[in-house]
C-alpha positions as CSV (number, residue, x, y, z in Angstrom):
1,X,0.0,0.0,0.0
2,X,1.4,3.3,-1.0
3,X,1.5,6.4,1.4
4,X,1.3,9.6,-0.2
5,X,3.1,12.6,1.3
6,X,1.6,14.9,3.6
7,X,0.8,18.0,2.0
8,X,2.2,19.8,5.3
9,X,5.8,18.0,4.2
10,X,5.3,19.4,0.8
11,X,4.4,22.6,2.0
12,X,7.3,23.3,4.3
13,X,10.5,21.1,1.9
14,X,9.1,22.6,-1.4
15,X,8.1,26.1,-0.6
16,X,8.4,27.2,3.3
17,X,12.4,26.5,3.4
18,X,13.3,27.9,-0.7
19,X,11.3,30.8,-0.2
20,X,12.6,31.2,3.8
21,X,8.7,31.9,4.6
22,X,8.3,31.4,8.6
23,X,5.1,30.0,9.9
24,X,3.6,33.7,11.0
25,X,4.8,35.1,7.4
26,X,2.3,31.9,6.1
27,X,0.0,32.5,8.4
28,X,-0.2,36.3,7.1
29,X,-0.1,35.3,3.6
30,X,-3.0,32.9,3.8
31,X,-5.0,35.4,6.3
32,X,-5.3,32.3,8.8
33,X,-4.7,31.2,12.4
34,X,-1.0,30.9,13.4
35,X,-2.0,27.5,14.9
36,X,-3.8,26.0,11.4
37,X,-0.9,26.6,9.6
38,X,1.5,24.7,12.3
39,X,-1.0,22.1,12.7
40,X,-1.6,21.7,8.5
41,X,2.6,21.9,8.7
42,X,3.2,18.9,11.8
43,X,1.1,17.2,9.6
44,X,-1.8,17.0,12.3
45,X,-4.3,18.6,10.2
46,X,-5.4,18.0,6.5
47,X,-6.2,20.8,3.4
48,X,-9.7,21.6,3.3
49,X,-11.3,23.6,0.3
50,X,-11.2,26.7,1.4
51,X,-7.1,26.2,2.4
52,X,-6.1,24.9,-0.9
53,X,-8.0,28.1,-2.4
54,X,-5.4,30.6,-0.5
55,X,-2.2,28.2,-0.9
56,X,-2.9,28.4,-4.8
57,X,-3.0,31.8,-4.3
58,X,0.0,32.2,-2.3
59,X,1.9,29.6,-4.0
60,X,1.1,30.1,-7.8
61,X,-0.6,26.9,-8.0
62,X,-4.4,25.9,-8.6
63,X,-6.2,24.7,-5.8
64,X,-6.8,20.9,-7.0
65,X,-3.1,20.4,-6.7
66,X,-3.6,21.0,-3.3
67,X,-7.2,18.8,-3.0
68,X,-5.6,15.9,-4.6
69,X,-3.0,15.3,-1.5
C-alpha cells in the first residue's frame, strides 16, 4: 500500500524553506490562524477547500493540486 506525502511536508521542503517563509509570514499570507498553519505543517491537520484556495494563491498553484494530496 502506498503512502502519499503529507501536503504539510510538501508545504514546508518545497516552498516554506526555498522561499525562507516562517510560519507567522504563512499565516499572514494565507490570512489564517498561526496555529492552522502549524498544525496543517506537523502534519496534524489536513487541506480543506477553502485552504487549498489561499495556498494556490500564495503559491502560484491551482487549488486541485492541493485537493488531490
Amino acid at each position: 500500500m502506498h503512502n502519499p506525502e503529507h501536503p504539510g511536508r510538501i508545504i514546508r521542503e518545497e516552498y516554506l524553506e526555498p522561499l525562507e517563509y516562517s510560519t507567522e509570514t504563512l499565516s499572514n499570507a494565507l490570512n489564517c490562524n498561526r496555529g492552522v498553519v502549524e498544525s496543517l505543517l506537523n502534519e496534524k491537520s489536513n487541506i480543506r477547500p477553502e485552504m487549498a484556495v489561499k495556498l494556490a494563491r500564495v503559491f502560484n498553484t491551482n487549488a486541485e493540486f492541493w485537493m488531490s494530496m
